[in-house]
N, C-alpha and C positions, 0 to 999 in steps of 0.2 A: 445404549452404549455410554459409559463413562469418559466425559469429555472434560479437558485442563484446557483452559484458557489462558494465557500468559499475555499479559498486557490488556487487561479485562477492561480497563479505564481510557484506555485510546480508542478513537473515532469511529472501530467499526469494533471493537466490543458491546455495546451496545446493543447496535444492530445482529451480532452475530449470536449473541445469547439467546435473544430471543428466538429466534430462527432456530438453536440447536432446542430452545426447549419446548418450539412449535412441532418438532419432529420429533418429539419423546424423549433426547437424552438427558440423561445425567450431569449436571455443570456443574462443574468447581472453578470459581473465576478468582485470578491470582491478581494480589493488586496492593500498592504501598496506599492506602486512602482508607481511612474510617469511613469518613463517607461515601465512599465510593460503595464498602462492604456492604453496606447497608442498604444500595441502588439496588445492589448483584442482587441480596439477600430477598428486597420489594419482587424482582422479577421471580424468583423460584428457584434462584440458584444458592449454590451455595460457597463459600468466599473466606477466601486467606490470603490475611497481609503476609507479603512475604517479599524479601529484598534478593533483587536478581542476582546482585553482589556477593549472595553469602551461598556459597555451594550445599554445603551440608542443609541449608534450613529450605532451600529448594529440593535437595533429594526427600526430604522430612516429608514436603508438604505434598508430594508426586506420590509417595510412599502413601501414605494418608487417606491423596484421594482415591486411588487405586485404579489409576489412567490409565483408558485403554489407548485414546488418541490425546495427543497433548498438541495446543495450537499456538503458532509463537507467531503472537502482534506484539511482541515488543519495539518499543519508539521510546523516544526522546524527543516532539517535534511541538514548535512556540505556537501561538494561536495568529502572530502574524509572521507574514513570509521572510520581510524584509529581517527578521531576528534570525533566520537560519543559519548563518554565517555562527554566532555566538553559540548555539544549538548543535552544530556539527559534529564535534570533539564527543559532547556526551551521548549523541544520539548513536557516533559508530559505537562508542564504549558498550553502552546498555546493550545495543543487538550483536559482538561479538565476544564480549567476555560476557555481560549477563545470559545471551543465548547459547554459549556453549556452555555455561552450568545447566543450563534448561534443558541442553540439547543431551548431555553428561546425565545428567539426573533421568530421560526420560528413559534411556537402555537402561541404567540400572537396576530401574524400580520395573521393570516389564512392560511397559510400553509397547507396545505395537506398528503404530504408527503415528509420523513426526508431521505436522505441515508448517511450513515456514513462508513467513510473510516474503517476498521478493518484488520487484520492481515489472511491470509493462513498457515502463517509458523512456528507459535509458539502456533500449537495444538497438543493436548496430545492425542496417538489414541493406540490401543492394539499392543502389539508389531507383526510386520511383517501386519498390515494393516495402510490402509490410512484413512487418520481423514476424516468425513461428516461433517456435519452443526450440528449434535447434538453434536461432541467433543467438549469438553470445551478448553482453553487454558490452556499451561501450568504453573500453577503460582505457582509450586514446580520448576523449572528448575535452570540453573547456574544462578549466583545473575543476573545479568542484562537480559538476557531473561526472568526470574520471574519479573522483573519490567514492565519489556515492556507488558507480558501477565497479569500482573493486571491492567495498565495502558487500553489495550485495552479491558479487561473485563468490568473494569466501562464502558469504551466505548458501549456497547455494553449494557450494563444494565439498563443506561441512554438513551438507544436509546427504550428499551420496557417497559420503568417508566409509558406511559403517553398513553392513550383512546383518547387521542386529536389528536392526528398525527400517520400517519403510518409509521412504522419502516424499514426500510432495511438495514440490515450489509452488506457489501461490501468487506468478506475476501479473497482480492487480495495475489496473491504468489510476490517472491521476483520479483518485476517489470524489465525487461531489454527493452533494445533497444536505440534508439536515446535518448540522456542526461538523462539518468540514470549511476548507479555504469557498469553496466554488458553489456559494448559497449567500442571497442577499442576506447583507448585514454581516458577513463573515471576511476575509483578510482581501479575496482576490476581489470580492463583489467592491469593499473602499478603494481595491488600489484603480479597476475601471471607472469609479468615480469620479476619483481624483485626478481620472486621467493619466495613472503615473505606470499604464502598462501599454505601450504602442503597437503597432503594427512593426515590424521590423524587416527592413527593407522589402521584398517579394513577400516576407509571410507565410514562408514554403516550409516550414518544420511542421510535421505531423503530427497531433497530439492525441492518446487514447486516452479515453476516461472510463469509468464505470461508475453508476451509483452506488452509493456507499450499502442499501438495501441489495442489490441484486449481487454485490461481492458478497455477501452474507449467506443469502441463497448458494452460490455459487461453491463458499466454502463447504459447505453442512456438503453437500454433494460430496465434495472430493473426499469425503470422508470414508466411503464407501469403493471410490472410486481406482483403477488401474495405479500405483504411484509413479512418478517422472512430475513432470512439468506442466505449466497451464497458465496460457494465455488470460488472465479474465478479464478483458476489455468489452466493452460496447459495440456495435455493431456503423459505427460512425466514428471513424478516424479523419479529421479533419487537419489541414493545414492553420496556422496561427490565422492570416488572412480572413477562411472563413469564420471559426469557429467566435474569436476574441470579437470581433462585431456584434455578431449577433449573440454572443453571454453580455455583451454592454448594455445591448437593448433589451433582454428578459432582465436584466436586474434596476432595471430604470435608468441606465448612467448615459453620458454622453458617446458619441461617436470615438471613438478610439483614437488618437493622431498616430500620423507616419513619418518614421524617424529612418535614418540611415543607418545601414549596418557599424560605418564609423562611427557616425553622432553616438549612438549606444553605446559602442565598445569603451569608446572615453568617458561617459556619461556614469554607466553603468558594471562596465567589464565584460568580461567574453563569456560568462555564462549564460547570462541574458540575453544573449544572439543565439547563443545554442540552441536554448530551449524557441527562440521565436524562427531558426532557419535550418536547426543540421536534427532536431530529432524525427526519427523513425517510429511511424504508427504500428501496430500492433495486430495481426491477424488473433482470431478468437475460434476459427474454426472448431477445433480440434475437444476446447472448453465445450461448444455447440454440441457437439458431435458425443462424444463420451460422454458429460454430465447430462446430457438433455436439457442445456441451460438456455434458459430466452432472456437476455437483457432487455431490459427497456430503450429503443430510442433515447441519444443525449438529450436531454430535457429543451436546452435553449435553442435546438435547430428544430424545437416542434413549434417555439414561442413565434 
């Protein structure tokens, strides 16, 4: 199968290329990086510079490759966390105006099918349960989580606008593993270090994660697979409480401290309560079930 990758140089390009060219296909990985072409090119793929920005040279390069499924990881995201703030602005840019030339460009050129990167961890689910594929996100949440969940809504509503192409959301959990935030020596591994991520108040917000390896897996699958929606989280949704202890202790860092929801909120602001008390973990069922996908256990609750 002829496969377009978009966003061929962010976190789970990498990992996803490989994967699609472990199962045979065809790869064209899109990406503004000399260097980077040249990664794609070492693996067996094949690669164009090409700027999300400019519609026509996106349809050009879609045309070209002669995409049967085109996969949109486009991002905009800093290497540490605490830069997000400065990052926001471009990162919704790139994934709703670059992604709808992408998304533009891929019915044009005959495309088949769309998969669009989407969000696991900012769904809104009944409290003391895990969100499905029919949860919405949460775009009532702390200001910046409400951005990023209407941000990934339109994503997501643009992906089933159109009888021309088939849809597939891709709601991945917070990704870890090799170069991402959630791997020693990487943003989240300094800020447990440093001590500068606490426990916050109860520590009852849910977090799903997934390896950044088995979203790769997980994608190549849906390629194939029914279109609609997909969970692709791990099999361990954890509370902040447990999970932020014990990622301290597999990354070597100290004990975590315990702050109050106030002290934070003043501290820090209300985002940073969100993610440690109001998010909803993520059922994977359904991923299970239809792809015949096995995660691996979260790495730091085997450590």
């Amino acid at each position: 199968m002829r496969v377009f990758v978009a966003g061929a140089s962010g976190a789970i390009g990498e990992p996803l290329i490989a994967e699609l060219l472990k199962n045979g296909h065809s790869v064209v990985g899109m990406t503004t990086s000399e260097a980077r072409t040249k990664i794609l090119e070492s693996q067996g793929a094949e690669a164009l510079i090409v700027d999300a920005f400019h519609g026509a040279e996106v349809e050009a390069a879609l045309r070209q490759a002669k995409a049967e499924v085109v996969i949109d990881e486009l991002t905009s995201l800093p290497k540490e966390q605490s830069d997000m703030p400065k990052y926001a602005a471009g990162d919704r840019r790139l994934r709703i105006e670059g992604g709808g030339n992408l998304f533009r460009a891929a019915i044009a050129s005959g495309a088949r099918r769309y998969l669009q990167q989407s969000s696991g961890f900012f769904l809104k689910a009944a409290e003391g349960t895990l969100a499905d594929e029919s949860s919405p996100l949460d775009i009532n949440a702390s200001p910046s989580v409400a951005a990023s969940a209407r941000t990934y809504t339109e994503l997501e509503t643009r992906l089933f606008s159109s009888s021309a192409i088939e849809g597939v959301a891709l709601r991945y959990g917070f990704f870890y593993g090799p170069k991402t935030w959630y791997y020693p020596g990487e943003a989240a591994a300094n800020m447990v270090m440093r001590q500068q991520n606490p426990v916050v108040g109860r520590g009852e917000g849910v977090s799903s994660f997934v390896h950044i390896n088995d979203a790769a897996v997980a994608t190549v699958a849906a390629l194939t697979a029914e279109p609609g929606v997909y969970n692709l989280v791990d099999d361990d949704p954890s509370p902040q409480a447990v999970w932020l202890p014990a990622f301290a202790k597999f990354v070597g860092a100290p004990k975590p401290p315990h702050r109050s929801e106030t002290e934070v909120t003043a501290i820090a602001g209300e985002d940073v309560v969100y993610y440690a008390t109001k998010l909803s973990g993520a059922s994977n069922a359904k991923a299970k079930r239809v792809l015949g996908w096995k995660p691996r256990r979260l790495q730091w609750l085997e450590a």
